[in-house]
LUMNU-151128 format. One record per residue: residue number from 0; chain; x, y, z of N, C-alpha, C in turn; residue in three letters. Coordinates in nm, 2 decimals, padded with zeros to 4 digits. Last residue first. Layout:
<nodes>
   n chain    n.x    n.y    n.z   ca.x   ca.y   ca.z    c.x    c.y    c.z res
 NUM     A      X      Y      Z      X      Y      Z      X      Y      Z ALA
...
</nodes>
This chain:
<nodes>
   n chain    n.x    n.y    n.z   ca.x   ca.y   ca.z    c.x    c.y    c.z res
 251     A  04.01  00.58 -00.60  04.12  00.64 -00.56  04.14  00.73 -00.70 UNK
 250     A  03.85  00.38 -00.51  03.78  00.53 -00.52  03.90  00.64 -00.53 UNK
 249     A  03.91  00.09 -00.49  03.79  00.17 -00.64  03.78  00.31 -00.61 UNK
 248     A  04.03  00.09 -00.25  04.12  00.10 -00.44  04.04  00.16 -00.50 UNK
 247     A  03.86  00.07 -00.03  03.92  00.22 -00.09  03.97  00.24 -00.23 UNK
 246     A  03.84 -00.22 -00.12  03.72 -00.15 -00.12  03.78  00.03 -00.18 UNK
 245     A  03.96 -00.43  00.00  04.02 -00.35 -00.12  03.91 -00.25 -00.15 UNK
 244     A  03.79 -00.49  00.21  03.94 -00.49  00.22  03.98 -00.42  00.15 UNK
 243     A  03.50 -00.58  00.17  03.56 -00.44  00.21  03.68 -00.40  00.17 UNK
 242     A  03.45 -00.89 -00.03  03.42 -00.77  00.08  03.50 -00.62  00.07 UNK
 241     A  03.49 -00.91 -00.31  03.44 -01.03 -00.18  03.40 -00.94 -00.06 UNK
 240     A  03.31 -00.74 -00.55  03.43 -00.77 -00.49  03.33 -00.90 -00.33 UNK
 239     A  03.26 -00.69 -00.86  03.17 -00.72 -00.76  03.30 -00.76 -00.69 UNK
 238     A  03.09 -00.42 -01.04  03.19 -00.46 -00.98  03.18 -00.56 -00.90 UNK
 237     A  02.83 -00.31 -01.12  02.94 -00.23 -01.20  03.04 -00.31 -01.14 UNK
 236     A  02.53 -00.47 -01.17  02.64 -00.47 -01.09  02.74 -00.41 -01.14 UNK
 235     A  02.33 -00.63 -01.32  02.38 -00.48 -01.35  02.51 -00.47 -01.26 UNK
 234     A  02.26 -00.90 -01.29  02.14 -00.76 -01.24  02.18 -00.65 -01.25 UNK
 233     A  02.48 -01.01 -01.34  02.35 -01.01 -01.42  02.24 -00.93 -01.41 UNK
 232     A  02.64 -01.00 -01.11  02.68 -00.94 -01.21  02.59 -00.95 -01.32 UNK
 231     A  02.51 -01.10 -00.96  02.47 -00.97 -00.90  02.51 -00.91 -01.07 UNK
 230     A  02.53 -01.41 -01.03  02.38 -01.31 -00.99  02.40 -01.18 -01.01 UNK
 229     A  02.82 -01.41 -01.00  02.69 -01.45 -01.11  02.59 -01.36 -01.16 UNK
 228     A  02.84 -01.35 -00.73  02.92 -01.27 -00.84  02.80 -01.29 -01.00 UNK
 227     A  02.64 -01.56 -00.61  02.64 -01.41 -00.60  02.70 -01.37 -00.70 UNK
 226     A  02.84 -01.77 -00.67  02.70 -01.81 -00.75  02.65 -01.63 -00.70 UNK
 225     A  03.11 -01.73 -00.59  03.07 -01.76 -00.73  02.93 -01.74 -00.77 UNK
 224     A  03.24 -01.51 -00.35  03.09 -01.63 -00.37  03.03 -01.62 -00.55 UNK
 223     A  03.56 -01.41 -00.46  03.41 -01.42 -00.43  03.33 -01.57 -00.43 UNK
 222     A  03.88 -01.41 -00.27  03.79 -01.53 -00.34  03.61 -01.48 -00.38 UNK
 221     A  03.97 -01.46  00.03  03.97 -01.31 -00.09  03.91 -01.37 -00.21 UNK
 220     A  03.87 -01.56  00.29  03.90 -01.61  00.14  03.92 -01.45  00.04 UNK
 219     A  03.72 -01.60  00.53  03.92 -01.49  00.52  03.97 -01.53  00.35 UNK
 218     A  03.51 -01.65  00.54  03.53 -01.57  00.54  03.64 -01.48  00.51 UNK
 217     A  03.34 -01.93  00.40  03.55 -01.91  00.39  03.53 -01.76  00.46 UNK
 216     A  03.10 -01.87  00.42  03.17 -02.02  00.50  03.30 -01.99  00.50 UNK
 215     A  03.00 -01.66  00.29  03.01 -01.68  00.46  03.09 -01.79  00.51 UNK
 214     A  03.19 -01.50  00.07  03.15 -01.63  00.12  03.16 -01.60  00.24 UNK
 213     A  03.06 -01.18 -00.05  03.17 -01.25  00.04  03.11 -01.41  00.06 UNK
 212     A  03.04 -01.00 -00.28  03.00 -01.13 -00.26  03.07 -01.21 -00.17 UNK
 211     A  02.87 -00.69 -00.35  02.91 -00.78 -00.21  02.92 -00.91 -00.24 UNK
 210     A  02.87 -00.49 -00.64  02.83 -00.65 -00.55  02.89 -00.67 -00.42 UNK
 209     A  02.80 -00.14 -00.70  02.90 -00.25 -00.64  02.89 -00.40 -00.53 UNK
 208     A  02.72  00.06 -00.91  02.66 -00.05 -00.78  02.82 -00.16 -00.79 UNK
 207     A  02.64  00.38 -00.91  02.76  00.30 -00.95  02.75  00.17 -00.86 UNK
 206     A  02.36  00.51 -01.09  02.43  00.51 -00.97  02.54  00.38 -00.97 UNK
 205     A  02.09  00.54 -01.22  02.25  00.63 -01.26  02.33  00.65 -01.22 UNK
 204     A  01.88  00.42 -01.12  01.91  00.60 -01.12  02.05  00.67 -01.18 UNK
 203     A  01.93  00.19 -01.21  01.82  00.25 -01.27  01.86  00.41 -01.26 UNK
 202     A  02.14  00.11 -01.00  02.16  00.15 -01.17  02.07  00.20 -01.27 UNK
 201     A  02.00  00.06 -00.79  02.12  00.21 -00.81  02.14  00.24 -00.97 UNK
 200     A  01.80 -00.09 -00.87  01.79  00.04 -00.84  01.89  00.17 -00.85 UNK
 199     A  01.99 -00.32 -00.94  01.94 -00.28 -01.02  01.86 -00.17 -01.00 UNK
 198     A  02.12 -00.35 -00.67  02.19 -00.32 -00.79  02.11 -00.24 -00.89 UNK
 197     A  01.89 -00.39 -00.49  01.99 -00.27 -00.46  02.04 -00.23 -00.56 UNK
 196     A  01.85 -00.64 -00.57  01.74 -00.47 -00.56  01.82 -00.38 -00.58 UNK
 195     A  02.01 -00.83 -00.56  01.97 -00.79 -00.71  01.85 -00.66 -00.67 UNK
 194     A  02.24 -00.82 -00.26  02.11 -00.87 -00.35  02.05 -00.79 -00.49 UNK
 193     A  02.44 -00.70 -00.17  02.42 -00.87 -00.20  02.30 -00.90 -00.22 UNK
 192     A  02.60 -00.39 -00.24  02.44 -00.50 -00.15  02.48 -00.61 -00.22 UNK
 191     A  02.60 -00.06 -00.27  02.70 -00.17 -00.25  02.57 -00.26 -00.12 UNK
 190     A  02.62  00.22 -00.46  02.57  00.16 -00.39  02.60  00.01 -00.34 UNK
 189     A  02.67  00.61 -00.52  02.68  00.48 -00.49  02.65  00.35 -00.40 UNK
 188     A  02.60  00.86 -00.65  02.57  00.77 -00.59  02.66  00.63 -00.65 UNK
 187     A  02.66  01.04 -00.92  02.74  01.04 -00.75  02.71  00.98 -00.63 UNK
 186     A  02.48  00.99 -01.11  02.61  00.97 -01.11  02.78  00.97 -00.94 UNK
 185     A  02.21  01.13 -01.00  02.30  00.96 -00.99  02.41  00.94 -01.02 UNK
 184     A  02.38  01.37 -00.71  02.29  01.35 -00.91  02.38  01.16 -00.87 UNK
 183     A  02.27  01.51 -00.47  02.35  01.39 -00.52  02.29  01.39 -00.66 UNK
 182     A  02.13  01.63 -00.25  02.15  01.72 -00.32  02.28  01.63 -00.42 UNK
 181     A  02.04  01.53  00.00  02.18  01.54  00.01  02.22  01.62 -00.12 UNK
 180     A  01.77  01.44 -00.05  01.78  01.54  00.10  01.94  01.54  00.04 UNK
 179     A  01.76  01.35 -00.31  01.73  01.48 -00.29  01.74  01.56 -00.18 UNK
 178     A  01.86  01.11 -00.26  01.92  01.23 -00.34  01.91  01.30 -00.35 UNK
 177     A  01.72  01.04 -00.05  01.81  01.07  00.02  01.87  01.19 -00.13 UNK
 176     A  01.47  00.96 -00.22  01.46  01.01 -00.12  01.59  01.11 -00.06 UNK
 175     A  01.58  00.74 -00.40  01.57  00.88 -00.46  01.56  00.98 -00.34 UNK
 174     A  01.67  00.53 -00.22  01.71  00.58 -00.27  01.71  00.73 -00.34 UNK
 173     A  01.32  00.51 -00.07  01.43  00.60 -00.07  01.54  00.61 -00.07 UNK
 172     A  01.26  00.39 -00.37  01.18  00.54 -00.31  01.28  00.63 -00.17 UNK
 171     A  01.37  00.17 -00.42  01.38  00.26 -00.48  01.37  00.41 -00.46 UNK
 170     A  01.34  00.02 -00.17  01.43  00.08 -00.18  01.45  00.15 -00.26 UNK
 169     A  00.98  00.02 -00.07  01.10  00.00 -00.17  01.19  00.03 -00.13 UNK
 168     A  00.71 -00.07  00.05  00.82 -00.06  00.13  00.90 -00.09 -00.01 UNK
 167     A  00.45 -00.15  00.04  00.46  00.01  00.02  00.60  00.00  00.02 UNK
 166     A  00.39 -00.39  00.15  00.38 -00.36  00.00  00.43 -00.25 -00.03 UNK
 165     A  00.46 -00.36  00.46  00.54 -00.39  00.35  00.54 -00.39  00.17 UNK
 164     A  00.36 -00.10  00.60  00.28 -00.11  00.50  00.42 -00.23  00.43 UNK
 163     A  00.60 -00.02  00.85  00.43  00.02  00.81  00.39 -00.10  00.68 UNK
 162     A  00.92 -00.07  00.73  00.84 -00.05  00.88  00.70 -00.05  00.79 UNK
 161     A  01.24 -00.17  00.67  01.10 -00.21  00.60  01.01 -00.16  00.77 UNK
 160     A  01.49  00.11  00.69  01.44 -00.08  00.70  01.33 -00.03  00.68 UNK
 159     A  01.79  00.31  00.73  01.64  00.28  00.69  01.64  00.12  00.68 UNK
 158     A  01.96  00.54  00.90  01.96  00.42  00.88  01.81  00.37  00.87 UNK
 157     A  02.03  00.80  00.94  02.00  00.73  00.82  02.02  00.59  00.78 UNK
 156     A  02.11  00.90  01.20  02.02  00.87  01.16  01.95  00.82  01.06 UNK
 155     A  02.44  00.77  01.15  02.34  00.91  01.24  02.23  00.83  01.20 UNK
 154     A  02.62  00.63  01.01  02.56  00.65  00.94  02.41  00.79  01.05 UNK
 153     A  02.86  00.59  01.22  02.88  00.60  01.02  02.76  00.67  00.98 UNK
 152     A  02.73  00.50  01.46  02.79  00.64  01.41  02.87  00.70  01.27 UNK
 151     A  02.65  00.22  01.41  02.53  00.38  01.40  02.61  00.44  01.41 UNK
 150     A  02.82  00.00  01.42  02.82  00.06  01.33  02.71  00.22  01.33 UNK
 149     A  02.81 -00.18  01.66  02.92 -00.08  01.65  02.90  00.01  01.53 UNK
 148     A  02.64 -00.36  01.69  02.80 -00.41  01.60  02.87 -00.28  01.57 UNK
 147     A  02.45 -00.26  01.78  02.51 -00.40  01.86  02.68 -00.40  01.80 UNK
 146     A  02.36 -00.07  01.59  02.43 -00.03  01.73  02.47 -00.15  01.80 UNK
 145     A  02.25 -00.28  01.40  02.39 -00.15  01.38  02.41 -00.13  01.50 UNK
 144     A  02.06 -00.37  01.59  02.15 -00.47  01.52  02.23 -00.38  01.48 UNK
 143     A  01.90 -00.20  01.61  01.93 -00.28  01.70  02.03 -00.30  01.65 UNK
 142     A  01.82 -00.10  01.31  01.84 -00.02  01.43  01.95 -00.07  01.54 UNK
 141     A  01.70 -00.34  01.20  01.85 -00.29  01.17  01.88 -00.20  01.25 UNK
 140     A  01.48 -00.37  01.38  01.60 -00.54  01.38  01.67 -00.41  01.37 UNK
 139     A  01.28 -00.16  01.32  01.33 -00.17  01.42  01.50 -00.26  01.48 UNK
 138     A  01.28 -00.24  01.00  01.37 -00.09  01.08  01.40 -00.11  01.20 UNK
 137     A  01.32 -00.57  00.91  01.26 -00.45  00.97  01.32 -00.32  01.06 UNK
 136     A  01.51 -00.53  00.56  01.46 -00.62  00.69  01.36 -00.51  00.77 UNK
 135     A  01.61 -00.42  00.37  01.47 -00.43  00.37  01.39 -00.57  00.50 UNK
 134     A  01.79 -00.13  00.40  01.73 -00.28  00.43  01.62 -00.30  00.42 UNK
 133     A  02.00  00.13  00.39  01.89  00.07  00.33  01.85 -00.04  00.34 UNK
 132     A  02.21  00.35  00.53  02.19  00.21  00.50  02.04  00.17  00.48 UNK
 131     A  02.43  00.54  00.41  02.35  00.51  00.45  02.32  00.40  00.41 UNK
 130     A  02.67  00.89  00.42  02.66  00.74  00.44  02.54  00.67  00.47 UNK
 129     A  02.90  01.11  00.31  02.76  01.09  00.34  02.74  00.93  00.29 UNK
 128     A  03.24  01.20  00.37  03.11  01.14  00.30  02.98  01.09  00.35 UNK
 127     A  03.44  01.31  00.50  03.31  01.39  00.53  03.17  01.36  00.41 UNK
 126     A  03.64  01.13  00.53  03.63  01.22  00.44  03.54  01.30  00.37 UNK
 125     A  03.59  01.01  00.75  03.71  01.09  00.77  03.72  01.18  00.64 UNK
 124     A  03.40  00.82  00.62  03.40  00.90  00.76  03.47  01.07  00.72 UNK
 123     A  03.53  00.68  00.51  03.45  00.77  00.44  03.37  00.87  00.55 UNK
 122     A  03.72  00.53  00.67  03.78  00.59  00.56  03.69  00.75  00.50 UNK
 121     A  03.52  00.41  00.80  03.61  00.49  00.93  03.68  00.58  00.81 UNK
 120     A  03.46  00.22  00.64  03.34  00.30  00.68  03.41  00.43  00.76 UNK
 119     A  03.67  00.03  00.61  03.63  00.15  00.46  03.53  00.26  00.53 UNK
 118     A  03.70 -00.04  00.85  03.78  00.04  00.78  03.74  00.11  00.67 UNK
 117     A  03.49 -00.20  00.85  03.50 -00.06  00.97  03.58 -00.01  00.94 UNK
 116     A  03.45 -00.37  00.68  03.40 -00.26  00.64  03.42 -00.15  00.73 UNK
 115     A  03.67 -00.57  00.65  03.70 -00.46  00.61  03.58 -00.37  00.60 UNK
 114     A  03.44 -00.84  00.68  03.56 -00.82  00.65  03.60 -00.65  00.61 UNK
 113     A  03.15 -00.79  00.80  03.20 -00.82  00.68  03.34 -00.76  00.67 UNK
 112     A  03.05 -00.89  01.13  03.13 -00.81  01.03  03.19 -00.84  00.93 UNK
 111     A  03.09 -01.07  01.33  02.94 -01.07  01.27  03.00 -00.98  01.18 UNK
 110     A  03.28 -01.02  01.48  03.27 -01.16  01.41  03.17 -01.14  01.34 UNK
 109     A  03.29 -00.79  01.59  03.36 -00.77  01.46  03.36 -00.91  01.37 UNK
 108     A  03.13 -00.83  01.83  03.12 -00.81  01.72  03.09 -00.80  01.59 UNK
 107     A  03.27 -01.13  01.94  03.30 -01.01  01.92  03.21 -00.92  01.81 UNK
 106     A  03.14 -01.38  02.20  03.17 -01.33  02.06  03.15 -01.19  02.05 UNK
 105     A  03.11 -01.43  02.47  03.14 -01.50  02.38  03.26 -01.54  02.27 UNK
 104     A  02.96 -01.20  02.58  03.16 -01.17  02.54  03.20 -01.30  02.47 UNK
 103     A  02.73 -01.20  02.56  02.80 -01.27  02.71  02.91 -01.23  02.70 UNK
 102     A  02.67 -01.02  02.33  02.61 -00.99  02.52  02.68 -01.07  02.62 UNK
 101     A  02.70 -01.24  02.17  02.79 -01.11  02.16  02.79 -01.07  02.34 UNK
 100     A  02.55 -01.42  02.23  02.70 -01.45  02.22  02.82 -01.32  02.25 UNK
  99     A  02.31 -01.27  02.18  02.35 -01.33  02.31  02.48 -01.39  02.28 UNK
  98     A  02.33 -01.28  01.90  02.33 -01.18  01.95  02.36 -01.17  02.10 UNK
  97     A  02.28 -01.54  01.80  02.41 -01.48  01.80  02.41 -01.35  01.90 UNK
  96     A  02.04 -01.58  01.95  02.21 -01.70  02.00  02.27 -01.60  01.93 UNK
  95     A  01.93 -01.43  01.75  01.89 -01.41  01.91  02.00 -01.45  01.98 UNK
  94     A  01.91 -01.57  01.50  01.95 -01.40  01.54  01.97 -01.43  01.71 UNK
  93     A  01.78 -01.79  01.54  01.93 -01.81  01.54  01.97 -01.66  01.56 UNK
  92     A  01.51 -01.75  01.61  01.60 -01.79  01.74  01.76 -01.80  01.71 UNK
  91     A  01.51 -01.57  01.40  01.49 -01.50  01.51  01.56 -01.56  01.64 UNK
  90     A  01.41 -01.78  01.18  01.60 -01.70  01.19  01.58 -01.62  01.30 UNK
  89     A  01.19 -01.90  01.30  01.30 -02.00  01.28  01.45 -01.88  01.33 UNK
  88     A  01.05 -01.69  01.28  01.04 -01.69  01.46  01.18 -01.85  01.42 UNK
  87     A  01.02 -01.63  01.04  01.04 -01.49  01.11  01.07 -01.57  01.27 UNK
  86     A  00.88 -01.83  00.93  01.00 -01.76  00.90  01.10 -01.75  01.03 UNK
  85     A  00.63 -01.81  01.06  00.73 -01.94  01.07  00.91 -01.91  01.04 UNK
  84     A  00.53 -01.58  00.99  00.54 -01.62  01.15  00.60 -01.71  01.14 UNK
  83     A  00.51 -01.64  00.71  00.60 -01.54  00.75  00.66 -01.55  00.97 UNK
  82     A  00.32 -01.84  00.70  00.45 -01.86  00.62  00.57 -01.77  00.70 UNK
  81     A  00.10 -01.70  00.74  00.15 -01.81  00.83  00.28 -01.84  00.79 UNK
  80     A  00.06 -01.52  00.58  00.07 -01.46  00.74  00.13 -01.58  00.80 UNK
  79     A  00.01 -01.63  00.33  00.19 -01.58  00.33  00.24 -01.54  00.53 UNK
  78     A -00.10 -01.97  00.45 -00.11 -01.85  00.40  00.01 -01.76  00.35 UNK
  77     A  00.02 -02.32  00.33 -00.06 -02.20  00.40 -00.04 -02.05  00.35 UNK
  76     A -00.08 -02.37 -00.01  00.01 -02.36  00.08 -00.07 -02.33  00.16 UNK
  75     A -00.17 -02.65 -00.25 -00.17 -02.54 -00.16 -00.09 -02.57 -00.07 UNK
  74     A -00.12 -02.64 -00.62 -00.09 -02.67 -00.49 -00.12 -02.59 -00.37 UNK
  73     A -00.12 -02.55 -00.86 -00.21 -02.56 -00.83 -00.20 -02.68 -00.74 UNK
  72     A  00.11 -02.38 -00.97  00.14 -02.52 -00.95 -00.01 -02.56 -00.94 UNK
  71     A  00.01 -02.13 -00.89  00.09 -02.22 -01.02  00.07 -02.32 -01.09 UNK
  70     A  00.00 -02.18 -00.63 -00.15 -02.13 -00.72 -00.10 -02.16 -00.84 UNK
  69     A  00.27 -02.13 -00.55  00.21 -02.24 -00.54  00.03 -02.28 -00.64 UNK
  68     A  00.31 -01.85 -00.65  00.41 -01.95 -00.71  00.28 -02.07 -00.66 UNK
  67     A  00.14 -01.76 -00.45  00.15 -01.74 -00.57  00.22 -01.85 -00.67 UNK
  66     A  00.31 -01.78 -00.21  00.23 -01.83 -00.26  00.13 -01.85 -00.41 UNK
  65     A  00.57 -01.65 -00.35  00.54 -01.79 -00.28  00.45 -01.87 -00.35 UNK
  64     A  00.46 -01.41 -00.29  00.54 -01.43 -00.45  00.51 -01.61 -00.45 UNK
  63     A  00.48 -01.36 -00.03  00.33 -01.35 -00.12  00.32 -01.42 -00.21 UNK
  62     A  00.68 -01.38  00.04  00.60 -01.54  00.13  00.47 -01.50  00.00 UNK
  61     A  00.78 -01.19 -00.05  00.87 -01.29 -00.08  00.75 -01.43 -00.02 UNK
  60     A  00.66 -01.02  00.08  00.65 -00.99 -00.03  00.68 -01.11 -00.09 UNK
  59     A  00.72 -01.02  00.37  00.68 -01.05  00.32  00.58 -01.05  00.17 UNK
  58     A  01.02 -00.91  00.39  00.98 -01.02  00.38  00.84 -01.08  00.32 UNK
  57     A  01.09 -00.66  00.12  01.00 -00.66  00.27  01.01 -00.82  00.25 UNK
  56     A  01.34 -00.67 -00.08  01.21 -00.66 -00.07  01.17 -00.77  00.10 UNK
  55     A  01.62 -00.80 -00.07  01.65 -00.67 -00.03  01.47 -00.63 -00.04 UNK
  54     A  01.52 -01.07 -00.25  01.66 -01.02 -00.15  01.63 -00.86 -00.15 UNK
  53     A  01.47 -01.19 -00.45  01.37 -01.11 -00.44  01.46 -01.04 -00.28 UNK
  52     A  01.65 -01.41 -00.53  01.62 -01.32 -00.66  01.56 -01.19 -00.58 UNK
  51     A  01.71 -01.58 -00.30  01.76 -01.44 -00.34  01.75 -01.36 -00.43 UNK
  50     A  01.38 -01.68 -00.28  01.50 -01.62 -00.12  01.54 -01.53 -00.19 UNK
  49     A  01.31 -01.69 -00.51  01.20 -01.58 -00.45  01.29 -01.55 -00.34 UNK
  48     A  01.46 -01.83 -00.67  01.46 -01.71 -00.69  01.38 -01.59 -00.60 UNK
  47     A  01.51 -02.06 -00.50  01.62 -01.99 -00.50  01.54 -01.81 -00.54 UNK
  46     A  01.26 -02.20 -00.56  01.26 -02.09 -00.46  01.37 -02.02 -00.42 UNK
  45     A  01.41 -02.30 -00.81  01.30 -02.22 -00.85  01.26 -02.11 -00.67 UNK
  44     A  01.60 -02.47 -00.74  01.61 -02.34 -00.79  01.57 -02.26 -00.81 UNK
  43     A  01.43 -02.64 -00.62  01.48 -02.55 -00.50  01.55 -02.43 -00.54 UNK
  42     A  01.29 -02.78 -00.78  01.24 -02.71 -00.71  01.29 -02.59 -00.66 UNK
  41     A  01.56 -02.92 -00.88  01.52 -02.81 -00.97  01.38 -02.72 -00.89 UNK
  40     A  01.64 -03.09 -00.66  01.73 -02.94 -00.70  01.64 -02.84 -00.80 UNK
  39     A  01.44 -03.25 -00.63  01.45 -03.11 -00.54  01.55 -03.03 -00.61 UNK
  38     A  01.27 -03.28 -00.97  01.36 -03.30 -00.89  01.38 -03.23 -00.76 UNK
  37     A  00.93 -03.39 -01.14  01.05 -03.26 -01.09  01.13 -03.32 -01.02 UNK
  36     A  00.80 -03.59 -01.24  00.95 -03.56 -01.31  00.99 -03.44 -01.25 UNK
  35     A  00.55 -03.40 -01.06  00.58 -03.50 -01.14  00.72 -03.50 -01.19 UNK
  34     A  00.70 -03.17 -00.81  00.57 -03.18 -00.91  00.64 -03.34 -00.98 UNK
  33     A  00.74 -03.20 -00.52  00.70 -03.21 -00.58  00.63 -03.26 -00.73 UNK
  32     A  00.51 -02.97 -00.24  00.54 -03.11 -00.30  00.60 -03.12 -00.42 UNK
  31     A  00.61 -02.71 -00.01  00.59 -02.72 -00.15  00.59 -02.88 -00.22 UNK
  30     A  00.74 -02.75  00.20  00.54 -02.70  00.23  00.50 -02.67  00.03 UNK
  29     A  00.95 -02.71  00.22  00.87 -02.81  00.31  00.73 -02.81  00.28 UNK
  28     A  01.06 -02.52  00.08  01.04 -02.69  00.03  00.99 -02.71  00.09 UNK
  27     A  01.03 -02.28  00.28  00.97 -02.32  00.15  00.97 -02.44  00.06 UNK
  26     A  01.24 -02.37  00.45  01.13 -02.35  00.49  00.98 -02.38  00.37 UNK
  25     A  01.46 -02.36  00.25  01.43 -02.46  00.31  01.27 -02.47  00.39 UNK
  24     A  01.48 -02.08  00.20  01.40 -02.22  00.06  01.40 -02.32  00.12 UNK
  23     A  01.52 -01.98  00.45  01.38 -01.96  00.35  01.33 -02.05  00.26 UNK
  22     A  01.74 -02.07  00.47  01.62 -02.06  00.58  01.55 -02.08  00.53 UNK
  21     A  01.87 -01.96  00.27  01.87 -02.10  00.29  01.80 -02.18  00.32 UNK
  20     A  01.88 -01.70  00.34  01.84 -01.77  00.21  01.81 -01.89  00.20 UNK
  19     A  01.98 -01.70  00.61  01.86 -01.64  00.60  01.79 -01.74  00.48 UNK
  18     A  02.30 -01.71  00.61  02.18 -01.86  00.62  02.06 -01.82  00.60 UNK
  17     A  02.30 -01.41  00.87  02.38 -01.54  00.76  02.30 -01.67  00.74 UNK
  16     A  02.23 -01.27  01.01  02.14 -01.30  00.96  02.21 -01.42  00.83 UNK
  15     A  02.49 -01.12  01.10  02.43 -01.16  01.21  02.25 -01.27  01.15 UNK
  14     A  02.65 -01.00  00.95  02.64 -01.15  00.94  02.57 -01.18  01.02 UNK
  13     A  02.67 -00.71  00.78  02.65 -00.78  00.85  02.62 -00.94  00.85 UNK
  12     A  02.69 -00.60  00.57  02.75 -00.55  00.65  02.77 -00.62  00.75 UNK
  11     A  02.57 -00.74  00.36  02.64 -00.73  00.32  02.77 -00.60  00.43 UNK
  10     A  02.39 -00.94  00.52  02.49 -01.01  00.41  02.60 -00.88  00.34 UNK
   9     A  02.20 -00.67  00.59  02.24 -00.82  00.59  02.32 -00.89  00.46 UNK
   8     A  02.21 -00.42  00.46  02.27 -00.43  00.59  02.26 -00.56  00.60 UNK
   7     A  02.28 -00.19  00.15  02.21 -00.27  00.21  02.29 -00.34  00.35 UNK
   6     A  02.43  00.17  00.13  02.47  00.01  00.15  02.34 -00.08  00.24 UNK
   5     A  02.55  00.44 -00.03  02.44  00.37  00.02  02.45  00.17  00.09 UNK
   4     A  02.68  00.73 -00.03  02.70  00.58  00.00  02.62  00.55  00.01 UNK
   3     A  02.71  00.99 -00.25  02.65  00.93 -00.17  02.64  00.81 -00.13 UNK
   2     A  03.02  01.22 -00.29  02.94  01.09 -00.33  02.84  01.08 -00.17 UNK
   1     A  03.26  01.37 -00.26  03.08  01.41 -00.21  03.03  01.31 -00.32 UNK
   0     A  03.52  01.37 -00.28  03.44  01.29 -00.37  03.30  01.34 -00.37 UNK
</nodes>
């Protein structure tokens, strides 16, 4: 094939950050009042879009957007520095219990694993495809966290996250980046995420995106996450499956 893989790493390899979205618009109602005749649901659609609309961008880009959003409104918030330390230390204690689950023998894992990806990944292995992961969490977490779950020897050293400068931090840049270290025209890229960056970058360059919509609550459902399928399939998405399992079909 000599395609190039690319694959975002929460939600859509991993579960060790599951609820993140949640985290966040819940975090973010708390410190948003609201407005006259508004409702919480219709609030909470609106921070729906900065959790997942803004999915796969540096965290805090998403606390900037925020605030911003609040200057709107002509409400105040705290800062995005304060927003982000709140964040960041809520899903850190739930990262941390999972991760210590794993460390005691707890839990396996392949619990934290999106269904079939050690197979599709052990697939593209074997077929001397070039493999990588793109996050926009921080380099150091995804580092950690692939080698916790078994996954760094798919990908060597190409495993990228948000480090220095988060304003600076795309995935567009290195997407392009890798096309040119591997010598890939967009048409032989491919890309596979649960968030509307990933999609609409792979497809910007001419690259074949593929949704992740697995439900975290049904995991063994072959079934996608309705409101993802939605999403991703509105950001461009060429496909969108529930997980891995049937993954090989599309390349045969």
């Amino acid at each position: 094939m000599n395609k190039l893989f690319l694959f975002d790493f929460d939600g859509t390899l991993s579960w060790l950050r599951s609820g993140w979205p949640e985290l966040m618009t819940r975090l973010l109602s708390s410190h948003l009042p609201l407005l006259q005749d508004e409702t919480p649901e219709a609030r909470n659609k609106t921070l729906d879009g900065i959790s997942f609309g803004l999915s796969g961008q540096a965290t805090m880009v998403q606390m900037q957007h925020f605030v911003k959003l609040a200057e709107l409104r002509e409400q105040t918030v705290p800062s995005a520095d304060i927003l982000y330390r709140d964040y960041a230390f809520q899903l850190n204690k739930v990262v941390n219990d999972r991760i210590s689950s794993i460390q005691n023998h707890e839990k396996s894992p392949t619990d934290f694993i999106i269904p079939g990806s050690l197979e599709f990944l052990t697939w593209l292995k074997s077929n001397g495809e070039t493999c990588a992961i793109v996050s926009g969490t921080e380099e150091k977490h995804v580092r950690k966290e692939a080698k916790l779950l078994g996954l760094t020897s798919f990908f060597g050293d190409r495993i990228y996250g948000c480090k220095g400068d988060p304003f600076k931090y795309n995935k567009a840049s290195i997407f392009s980046r890798l096309m040119e270290e591997t010598n890939v025209s967009g048409n032989n890229m491919v890309a596979f995420g649960d968030g509307p960056v990933e999609i609409k970058e792979c497809k910007r360059l001419g690259g074949y995106a593929i949704a992740i919509c697995t439900n975290e609550h049904q995991l063994k459902t072959t079934n996608c996450n309705p409101k993802k399928r939605a999403q991703l399939l509105a950001a461009g998405a060429d496909v969108a499956i529930p997980d891995f399992l049937e993954a090989m079909n599309l390349f045969d």
